[in-house]
BAKOLRO-503493 format. One line per 2 residues: number of its first residue (from 1); for each residue x, y, z of C-alpha. Coordinates in nm, 4 decimals. Each point is the difference from the previous one (the first is absolute). Layout:
N
NUM) X,Y,Z | ... .
! end
This chain:
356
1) -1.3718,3.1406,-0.3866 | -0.0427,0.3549,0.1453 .
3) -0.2129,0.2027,-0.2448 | 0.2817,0.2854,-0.0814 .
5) -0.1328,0.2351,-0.2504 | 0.2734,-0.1090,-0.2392 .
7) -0.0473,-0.1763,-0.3091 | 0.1885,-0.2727,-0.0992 .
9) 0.2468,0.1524,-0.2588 | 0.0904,0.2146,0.3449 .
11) 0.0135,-0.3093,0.2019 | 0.2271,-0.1749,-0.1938 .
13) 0.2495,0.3087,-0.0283 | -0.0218,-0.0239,0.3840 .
15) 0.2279,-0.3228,0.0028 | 0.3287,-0.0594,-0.1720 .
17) 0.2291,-0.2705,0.0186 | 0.3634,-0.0583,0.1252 .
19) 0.1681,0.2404,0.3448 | 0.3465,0.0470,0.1215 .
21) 0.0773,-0.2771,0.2627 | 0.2971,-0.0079,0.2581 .
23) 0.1809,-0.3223,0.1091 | -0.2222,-0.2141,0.2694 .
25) -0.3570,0.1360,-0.0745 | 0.0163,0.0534,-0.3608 .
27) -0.1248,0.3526,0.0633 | 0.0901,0.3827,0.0491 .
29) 0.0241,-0.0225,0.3957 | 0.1418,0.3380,0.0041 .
31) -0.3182,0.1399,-0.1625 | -0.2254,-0.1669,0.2875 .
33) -0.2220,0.2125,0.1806 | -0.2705,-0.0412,0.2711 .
35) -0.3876,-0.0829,-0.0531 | -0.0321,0.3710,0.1540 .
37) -0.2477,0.1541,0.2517 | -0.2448,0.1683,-0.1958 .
39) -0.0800,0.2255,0.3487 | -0.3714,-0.0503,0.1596 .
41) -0.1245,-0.0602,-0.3429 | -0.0457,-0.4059,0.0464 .
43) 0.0965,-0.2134,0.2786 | 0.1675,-0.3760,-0.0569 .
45) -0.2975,-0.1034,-0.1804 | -0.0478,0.3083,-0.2191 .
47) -0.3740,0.0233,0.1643 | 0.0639,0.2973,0.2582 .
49) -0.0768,0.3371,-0.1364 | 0.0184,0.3400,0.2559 .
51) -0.2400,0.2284,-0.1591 | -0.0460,0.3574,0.0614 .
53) -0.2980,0.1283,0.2926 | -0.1968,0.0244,-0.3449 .
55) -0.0678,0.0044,-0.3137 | -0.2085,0.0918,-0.2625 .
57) -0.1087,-0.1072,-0.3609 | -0.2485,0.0786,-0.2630 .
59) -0.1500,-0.2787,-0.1938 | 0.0662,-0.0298,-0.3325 .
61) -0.2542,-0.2840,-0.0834 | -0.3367,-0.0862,0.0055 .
63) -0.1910,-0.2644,0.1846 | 0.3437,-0.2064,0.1519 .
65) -0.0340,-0.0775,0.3449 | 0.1822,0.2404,0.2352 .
67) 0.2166,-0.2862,0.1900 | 0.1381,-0.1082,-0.3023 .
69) 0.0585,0.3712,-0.1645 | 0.1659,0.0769,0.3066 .
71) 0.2280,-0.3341,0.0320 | 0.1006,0.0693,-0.3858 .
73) 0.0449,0.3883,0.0588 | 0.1541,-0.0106,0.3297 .
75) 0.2477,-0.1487,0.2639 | -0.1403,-0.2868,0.1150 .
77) -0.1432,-0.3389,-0.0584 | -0.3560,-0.0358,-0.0566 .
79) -0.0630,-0.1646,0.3694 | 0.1862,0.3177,0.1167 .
81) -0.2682,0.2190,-0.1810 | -0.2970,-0.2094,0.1359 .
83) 0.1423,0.0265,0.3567 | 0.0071,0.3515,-0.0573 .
85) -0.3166,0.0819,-0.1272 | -0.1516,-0.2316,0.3036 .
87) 0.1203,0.2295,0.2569 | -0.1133,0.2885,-0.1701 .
89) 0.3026,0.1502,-0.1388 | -0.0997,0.0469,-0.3493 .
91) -0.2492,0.2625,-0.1375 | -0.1412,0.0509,-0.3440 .
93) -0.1283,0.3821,-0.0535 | 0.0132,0.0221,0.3469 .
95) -0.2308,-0.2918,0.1287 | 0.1093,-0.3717,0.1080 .
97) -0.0233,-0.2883,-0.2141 | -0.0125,-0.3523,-0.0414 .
99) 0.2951,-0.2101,-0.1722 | -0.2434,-0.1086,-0.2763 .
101) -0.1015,0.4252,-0.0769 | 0.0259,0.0260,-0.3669 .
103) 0.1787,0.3436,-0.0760 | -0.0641,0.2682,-0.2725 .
105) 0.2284,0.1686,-0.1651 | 0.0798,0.2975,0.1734 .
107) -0.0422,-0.1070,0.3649 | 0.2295,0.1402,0.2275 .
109) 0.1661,-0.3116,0.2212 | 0.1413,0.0617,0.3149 .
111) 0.1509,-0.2329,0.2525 | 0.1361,0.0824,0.3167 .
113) 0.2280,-0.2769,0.1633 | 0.0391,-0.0657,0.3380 .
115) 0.3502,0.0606,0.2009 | 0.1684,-0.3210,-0.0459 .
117) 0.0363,-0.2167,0.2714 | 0.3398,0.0720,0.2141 .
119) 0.2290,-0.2871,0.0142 | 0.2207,-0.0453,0.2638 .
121) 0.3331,-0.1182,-0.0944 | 0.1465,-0.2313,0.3140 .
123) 0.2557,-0.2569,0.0306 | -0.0605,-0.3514,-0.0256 .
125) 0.1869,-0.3124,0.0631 | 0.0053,-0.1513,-0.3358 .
127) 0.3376,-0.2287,-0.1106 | 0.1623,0.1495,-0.2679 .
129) 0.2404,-0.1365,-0.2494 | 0.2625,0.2080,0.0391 .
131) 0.3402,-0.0286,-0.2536 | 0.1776,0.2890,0.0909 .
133) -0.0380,0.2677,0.2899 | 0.2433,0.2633,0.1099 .
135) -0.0140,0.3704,0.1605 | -0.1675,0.1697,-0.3393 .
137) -0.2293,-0.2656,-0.1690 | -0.1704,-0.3218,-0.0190 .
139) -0.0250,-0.2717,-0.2336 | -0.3158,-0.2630,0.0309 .
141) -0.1277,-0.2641,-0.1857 | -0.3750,0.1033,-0.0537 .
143) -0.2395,-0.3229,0.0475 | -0.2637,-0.0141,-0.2360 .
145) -0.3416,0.1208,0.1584 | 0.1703,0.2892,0.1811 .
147) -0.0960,0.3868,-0.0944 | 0.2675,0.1759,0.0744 .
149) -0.1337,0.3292,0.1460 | -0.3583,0.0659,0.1630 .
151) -0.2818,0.0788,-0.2253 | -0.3736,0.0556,0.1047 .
153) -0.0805,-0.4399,0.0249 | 0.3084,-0.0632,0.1194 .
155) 0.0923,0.1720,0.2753 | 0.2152,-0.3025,0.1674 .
157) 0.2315,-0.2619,-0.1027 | 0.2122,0.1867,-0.2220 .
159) 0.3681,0.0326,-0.0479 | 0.0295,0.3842,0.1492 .
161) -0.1726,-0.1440,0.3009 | 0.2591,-0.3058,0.0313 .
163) 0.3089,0.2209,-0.0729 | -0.1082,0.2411,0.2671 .
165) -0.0518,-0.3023,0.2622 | 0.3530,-0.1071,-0.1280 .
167) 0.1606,0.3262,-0.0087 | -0.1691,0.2348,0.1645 .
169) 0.0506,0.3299,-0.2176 | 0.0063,0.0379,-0.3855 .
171) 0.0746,0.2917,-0.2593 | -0.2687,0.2801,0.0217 .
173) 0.0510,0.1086,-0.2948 | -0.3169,-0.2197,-0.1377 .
175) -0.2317,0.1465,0.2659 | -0.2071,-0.1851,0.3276 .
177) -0.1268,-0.3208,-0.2214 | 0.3061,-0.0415,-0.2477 .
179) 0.3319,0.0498,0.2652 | 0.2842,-0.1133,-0.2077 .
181) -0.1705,-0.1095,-0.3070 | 0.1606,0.0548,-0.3311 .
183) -0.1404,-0.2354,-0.1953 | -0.2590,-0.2085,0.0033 .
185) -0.1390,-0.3579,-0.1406 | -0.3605,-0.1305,-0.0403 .
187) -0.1316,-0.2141,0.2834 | -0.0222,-0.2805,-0.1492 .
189) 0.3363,0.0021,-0.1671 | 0.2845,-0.1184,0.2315 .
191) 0.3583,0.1174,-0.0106 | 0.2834,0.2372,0.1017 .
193) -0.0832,0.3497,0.0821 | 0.2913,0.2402,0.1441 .
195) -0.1529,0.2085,0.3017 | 0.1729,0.3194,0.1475 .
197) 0.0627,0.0400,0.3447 | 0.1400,0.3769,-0.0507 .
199) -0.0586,0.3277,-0.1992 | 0.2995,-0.0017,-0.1436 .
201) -0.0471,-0.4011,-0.1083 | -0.3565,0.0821,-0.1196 .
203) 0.1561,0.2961,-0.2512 | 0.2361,-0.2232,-0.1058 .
205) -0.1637,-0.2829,-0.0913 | -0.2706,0.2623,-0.1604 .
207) 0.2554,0.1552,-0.2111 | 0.1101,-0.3660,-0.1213 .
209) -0.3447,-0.0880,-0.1421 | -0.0531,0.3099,-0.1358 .
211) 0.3744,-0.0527,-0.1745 | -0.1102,-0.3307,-0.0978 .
213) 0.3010,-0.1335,0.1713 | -0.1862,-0.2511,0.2304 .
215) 0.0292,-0.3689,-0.0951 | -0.3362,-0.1436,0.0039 .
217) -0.0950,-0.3491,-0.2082 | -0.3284,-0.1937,0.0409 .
219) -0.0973,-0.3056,-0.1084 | -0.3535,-0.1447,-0.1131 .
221) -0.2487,-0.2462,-0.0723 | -0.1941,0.0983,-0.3002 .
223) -0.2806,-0.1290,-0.2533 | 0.0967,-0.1446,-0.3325 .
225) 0.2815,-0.0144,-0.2186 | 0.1517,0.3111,0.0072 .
227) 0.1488,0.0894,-0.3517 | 0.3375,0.1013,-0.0378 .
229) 0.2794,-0.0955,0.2599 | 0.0334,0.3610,0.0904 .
231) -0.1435,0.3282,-0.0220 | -0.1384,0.3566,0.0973 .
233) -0.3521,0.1168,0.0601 | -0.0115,0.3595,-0.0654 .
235) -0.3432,0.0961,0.0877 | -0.0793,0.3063,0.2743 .
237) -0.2773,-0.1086,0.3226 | -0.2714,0.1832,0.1405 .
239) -0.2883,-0.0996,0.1977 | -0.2921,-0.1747,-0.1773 .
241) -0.2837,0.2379,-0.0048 | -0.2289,-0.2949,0.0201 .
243) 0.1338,-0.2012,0.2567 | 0.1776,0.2511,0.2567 .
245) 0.2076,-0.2839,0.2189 | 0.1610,-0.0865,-0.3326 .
247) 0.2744,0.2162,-0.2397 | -0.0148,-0.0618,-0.3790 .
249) 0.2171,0.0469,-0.3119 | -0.1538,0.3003,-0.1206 .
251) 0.1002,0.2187,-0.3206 | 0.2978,0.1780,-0.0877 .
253) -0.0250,0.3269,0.1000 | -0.1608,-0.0878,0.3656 .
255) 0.0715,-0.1896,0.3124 | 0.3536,-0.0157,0.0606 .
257) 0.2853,-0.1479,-0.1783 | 0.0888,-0.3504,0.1069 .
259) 0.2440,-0.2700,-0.1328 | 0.0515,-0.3041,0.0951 .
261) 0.2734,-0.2896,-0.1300 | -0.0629,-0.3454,-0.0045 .
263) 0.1992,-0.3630,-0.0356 | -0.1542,-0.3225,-0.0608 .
265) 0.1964,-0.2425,0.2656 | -0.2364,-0.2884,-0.0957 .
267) -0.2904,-0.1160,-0.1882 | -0.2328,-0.2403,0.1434 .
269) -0.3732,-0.1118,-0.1163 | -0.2123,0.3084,0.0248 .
271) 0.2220,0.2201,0.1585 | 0.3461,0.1689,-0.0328 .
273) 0.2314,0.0600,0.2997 | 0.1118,0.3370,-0.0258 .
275) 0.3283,0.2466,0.0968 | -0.0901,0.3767,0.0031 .
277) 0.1118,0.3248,0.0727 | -0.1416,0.3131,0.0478 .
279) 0.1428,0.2706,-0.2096 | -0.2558,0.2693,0.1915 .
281) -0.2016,-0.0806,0.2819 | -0.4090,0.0886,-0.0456 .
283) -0.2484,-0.1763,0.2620 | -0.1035,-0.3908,-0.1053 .
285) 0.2531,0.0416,-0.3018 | 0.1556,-0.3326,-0.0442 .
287) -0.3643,-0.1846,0.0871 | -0.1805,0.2915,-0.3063 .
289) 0.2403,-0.0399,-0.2558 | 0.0673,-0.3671,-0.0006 .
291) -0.4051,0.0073,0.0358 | 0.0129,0.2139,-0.2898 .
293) 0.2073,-0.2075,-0.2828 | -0.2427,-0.2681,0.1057 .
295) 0.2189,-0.2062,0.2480 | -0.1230,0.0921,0.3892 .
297) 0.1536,-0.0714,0.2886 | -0.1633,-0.3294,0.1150 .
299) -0.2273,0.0139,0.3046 | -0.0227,0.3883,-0.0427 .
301) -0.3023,0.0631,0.1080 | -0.0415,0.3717,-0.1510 .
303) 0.1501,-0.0982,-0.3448 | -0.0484,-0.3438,-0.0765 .
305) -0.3792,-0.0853,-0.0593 | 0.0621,-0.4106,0.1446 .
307) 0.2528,-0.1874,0.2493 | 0.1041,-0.3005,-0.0885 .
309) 0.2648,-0.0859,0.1859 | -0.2466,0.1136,0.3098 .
311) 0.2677,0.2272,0.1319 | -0.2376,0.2138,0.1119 .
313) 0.2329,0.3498,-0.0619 | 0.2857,0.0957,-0.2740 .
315) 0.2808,-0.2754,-0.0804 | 0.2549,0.3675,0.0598 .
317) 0.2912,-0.0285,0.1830 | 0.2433,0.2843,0.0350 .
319) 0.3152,-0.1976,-0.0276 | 0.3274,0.2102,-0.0029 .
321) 0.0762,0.3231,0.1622 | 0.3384,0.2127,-0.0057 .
323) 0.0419,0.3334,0.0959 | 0.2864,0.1849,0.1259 .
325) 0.0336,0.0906,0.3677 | -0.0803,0.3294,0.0917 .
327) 0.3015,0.0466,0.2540 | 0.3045,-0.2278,-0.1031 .
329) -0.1201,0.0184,-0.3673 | 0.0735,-0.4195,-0.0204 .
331) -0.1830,-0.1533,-0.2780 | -0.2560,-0.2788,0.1309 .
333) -0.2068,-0.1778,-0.1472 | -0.2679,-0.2579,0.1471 .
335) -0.1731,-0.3332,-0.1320 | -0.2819,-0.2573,0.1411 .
337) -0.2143,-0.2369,-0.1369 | -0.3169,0.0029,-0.0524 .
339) -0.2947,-0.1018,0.2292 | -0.1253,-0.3949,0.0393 .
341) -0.3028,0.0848,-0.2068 | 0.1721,0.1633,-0.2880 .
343) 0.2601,-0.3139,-0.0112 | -0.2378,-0.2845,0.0370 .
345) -0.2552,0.1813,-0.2382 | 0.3524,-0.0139,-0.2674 .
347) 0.1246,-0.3814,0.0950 | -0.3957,-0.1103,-0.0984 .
349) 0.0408,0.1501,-0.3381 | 0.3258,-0.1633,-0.0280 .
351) -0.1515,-0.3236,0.0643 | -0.2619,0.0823,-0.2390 .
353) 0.2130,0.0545,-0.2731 | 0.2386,-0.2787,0.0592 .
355) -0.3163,-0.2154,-0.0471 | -0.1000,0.1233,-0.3310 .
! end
């Protein structure tokens, strides 16, 4: 479990029992919101960081080695450090070193980091599910293994470059890489995303999340027997100092808030399968705070420390969206099932458990 900086009288006051539920879902639907954009901060894996031209630090320790002091301190992962300090961009008192330097306290640190690369956002002709289109927006069934926007390693194959092969022009409100984009999923969790096609679409739909108006239900695979039937985790998310691709619970006080509802569906031998809803939307939240009451997504492969099922990425599938349209103001609302992988993974457990 993520090391939060909470002890456990804290943790346990960060989960409660019980939750409104509405007819169908057995949850709040009106209260679902979006797992948000949290701007150039992470990409769909959490592991993309855009740093200032540079930076500078002052060790506080003695004899730690500077890759490590710098991976803990900074922005980026420890490879990201070594990388860095290979092609000369990091400095201590004002001479190069290696990544094993040990550091005294009171060493100035700086690190200078390169332009990132440029990525050039084209069409591509990728099928899309597609469940609704019209004039303003764009619904699609995400496949699992997708990113949805281009990041620095993944440049191509993702769904901004398929929509643009499809349609050709997209909101601009979310700049050159994210055309249309108001919310966003993790690569390897499939689902229903609602794309803009126009400004005044993207505002909408923006305003909607923000309202907490938009319909959004997931459904999971997770480890163990989760507790109670339902509940909330109340417990605020902000990235783990020690491992910078990953968020964490973190205390009170810090991070930002988070909650998110749950519903047992079904319990099956060493796993639960899960309904949830996002009451806010924080980067990796579902996959960190079902991580942090000890039940992780299975297959996660930030969060859960073994797979298995072999799924080889998060059991997460966004399930349900509604919204209402941004022009005729109709109420929709969207379903599909989830991917081969996630339902094969659930009918072996079944069969499990009908053999015990």
């Amino acid at each position: 479990m993520p090391n939060s900086g909470m002890d456990e009288e804290d943790k346990a006051g960060a989960v409660s029992e019980g939750g409104a539920s509405d007819e169908g879902s057995g949850m709040d639907a009106g209260a679902e919101t979006a797992e948000m954009d949290e701007g150039a901060e992470t990409d769909e894996d959490g592991g993309a960081f855009t740093a200032p031209a540079m930076e500078r630090f002052t060790a506080e320790t003695d004899g730690e080695r500077v890759d490590r002091y710098m991976a803990a301190v900074g922005a980026w992962s420890r490879a990201s450090v070594q990388r860095l300090i290979a092609e000369g961009c990091v400095t201590v008192d004002g001479h190069a070193v290696r990544a094993s330097a040990r550091l005294r306290v009171g060493q100035a640190i700086c690190v200078t980091v390169p332009d990132p690369e440029s990525i050039d956002v084209a069409p591509e002709d990728i099928p899309l599910d597609i469940r609704f289109e019209d004039d303003d927006l764009i619904v699609v069934n995400k496949p699992r293994g997708m990113v949805v926007h281009p990041s620095p390693g993944h440049a191509r194959g993702t769904l901004v470059g398929a929509l643009l092969g499809h349609i050709g022009g997209l909101s601009s409100i979310g700049g050159a890489l994210r055309p249309g984009i108001v919310h966003r999923i993790d690569k390897d969790t499939s689902g229903l995303l609602v794309v803009a096609k126009t400004d005044l679409a993207h505002l909408s739909l923006s305003e909607q999340l923000r309202e907490h108006t938009v319909t959004r239900i997931y459904e999971a695979i997770v480890h163990g027997n989760v507790g109670p039937d339902r509940g909330q985790i109340d417990a605020p998310i902000g990235r783990d100092p020690h491992k910078r691709q990953q968020m964490t619970v973190v205390p009170q006080g810090s991070g930002r808030a988070a909650v998110t509802h749950f519903q047992v569906l079904e319990r099956l031998p060493n796993f639960s399968y899960v309904e949830l809803r996002l009451e806010t939307g924080r980067t990796h939240q579902i996959r960190v705070h079902m991580s942090y009451i000890g039940h992780p997504v299975a297959g996660d492969p930030l969060y859960a420390t073994r797979d298995p099922l072999r799924l080889r990425g998060q059991a997460l599938h966004a399930r349900t969206l509604g919204f209402t349209h941004p022009r005729t103001l109709a109420r929709l609302t969207f379903h599909s099932d989830p991917p081969d992988v996630f339902t094969h993974a659930l009918a072996e457990l079944r069969r499990l458990a009908q053999s015990i």
